[in-house]
N, C-alpha and C positions, 0 to 999 in steps of 0.2 A: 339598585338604589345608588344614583351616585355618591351619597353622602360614607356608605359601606365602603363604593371601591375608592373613595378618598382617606377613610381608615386605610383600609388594605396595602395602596401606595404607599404613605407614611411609613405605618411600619417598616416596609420595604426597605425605601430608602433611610431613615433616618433609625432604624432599629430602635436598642433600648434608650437612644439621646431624646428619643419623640416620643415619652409617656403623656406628654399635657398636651400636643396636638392632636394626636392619634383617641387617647379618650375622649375630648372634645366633641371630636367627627362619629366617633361610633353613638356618643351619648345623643347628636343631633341626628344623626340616620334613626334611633329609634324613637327620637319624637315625631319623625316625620316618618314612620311604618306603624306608630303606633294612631295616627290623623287618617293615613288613606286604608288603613281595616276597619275605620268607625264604620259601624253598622248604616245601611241605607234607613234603617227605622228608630224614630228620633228618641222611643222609649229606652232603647236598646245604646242611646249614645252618651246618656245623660250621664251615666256613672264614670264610664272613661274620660269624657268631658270633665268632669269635676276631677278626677285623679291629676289630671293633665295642668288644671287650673292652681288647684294647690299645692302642686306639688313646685310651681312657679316654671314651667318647661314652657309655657305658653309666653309668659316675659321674658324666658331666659332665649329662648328658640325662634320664637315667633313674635307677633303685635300683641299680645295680651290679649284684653278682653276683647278685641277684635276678631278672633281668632275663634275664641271660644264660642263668642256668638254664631261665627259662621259654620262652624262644624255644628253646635246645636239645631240650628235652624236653616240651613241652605244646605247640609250634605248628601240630602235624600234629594234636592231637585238636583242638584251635580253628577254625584251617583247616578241616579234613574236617566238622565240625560244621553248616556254613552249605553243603557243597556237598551 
């Protein structure tokens, strides 16, 4: 995930002076590992979807409700696409 080995960098160079970049970058690698594990099955997406939504990582990380829509409803033709 790039957004990881952009943590990873960070820390590297900028050590303990880079706590607010370096968190940033991990806290945005897991919004975006926690969008490409959404289930290919749209029952199965809803929940994480709504966690993702509320918890505002979708505004903070991404488009909003743009986002959310497309994960609820176009992740399974994406998904299924490449399998």
């Amino acid at each position: 995930e790039v957004f990881t080995a952009l943590a990873n960098r960070l820390a590297r160079c900028l050590g303990s002076f880079g706590g607010t970049p370096i968190s940033k970058a991990r806290r945005r690698a897991g919004y975006s590992k926690a969008r490409h594990d959404l289930s290919p099955k749209f029952v199965r997406r809803i929940s994480p979807v709504l966690d993702l939504l509320l918890s505002g990582k979708y505004r903070r990380y991404g488009h909003g409700w743009l986002n959310a829509i497309q994960d609820l409803f176009l992740r399974s033709v994406f998904k299924g696409a490449g399998r």
